[in-house]
VOPALO-455732 format. One record per residue (C-alpha): residue number from 1; residue in three letters; y, x, z. Coordinates in steps of 0.02 Angstrom, whole numbers. Each point is the difference from the previous one (the first is absolute). Layout:
<sites>
(site NUM,"Ala",(Y,X,Z))
...
</sites>
This chain:
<sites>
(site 1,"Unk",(5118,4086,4936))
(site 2,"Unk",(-111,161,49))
(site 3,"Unk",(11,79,188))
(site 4,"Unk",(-49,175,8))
(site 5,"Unk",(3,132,142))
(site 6,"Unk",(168,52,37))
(site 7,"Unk",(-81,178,-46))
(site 8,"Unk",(-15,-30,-174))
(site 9,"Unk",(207,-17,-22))
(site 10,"Unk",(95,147,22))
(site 11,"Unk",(59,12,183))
(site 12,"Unk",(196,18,-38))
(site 13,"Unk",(-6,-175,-122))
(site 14,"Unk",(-105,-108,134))
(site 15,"Unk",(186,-106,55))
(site 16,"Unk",(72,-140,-13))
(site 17,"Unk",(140,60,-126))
(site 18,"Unk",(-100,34,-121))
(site 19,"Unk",(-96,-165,-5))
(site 20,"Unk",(30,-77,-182))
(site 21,"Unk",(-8,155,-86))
(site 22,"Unk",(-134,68,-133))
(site 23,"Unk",(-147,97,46))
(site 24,"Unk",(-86,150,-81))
(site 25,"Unk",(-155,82,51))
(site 26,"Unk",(21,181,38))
(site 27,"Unk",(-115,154,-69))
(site 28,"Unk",(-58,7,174))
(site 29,"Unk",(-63,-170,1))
(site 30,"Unk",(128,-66,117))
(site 31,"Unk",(119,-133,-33))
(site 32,"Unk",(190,-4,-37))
(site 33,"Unk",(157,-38,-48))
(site 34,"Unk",(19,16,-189))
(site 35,"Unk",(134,115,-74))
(site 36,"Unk",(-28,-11,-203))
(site 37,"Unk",(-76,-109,-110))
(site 38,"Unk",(-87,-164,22))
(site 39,"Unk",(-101,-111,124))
(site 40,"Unk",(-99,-167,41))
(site 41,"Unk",(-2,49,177))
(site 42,"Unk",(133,-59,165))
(site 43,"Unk",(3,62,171))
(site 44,"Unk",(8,-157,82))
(site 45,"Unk",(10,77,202))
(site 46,"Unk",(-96,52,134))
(site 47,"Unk",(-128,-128,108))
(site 48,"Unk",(-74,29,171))
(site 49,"Unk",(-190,-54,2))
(site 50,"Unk",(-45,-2,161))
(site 51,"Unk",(80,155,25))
(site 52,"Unk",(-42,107,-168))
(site 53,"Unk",(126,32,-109))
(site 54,"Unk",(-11,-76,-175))
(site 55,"Unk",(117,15,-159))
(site 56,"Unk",(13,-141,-93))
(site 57,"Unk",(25,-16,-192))
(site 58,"Unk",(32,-113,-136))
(site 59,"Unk",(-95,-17,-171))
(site 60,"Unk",(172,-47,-118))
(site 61,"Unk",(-65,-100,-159))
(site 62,"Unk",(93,123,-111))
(site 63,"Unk",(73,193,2))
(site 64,"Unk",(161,29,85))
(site 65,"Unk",(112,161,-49))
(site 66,"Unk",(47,102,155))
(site 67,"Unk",(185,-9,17))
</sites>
C-alpha cells in the first residue's frame, strides 16, 4: 500500500465512502476517483501521521473495470 499527501487526491474524493473504489490520475496530476475505463489502483482511506494527512492506496494484482 502507498500513502501520499492528502494533496495529491482530489479534495471532494478524500472520504470514507469512496474507500474501495478505483483510482485514476488526473491531467492535473492529482488523484481521483475513476469514471471510464480501467485500473490497478484502490483508494484504501485516509491516515493521520502525526497529524498530516495521508491518502492511502492499494496496488491490485490485476485491472479492475470502473463500474
Amino acid at each position: 500500500m502507498s500513502q501520499y499527501p492528502d494533496f495529491d487526491l482530489k479534495a471532494d474524493d478524500a472520504q470514507d465512502a469512496n474507500v474501495g473504489k478505483l483510482l485514476e490520475v488526473n491531467t492535473d496530476g492529482k488523484w481521483q476517483v475513476a469514471t471510464t475505463g480501467t485500473s490497478r489502483f484502490e483508494f484504501a482511506g485516509v491516515m493521520d501521521d502525526n497529524g498530516h494527512k495521508l491518502i492511502m492506496i492499494s496496488v491490485l494484482p490485476e485491472a479492475k473495470t470502473v463500474a
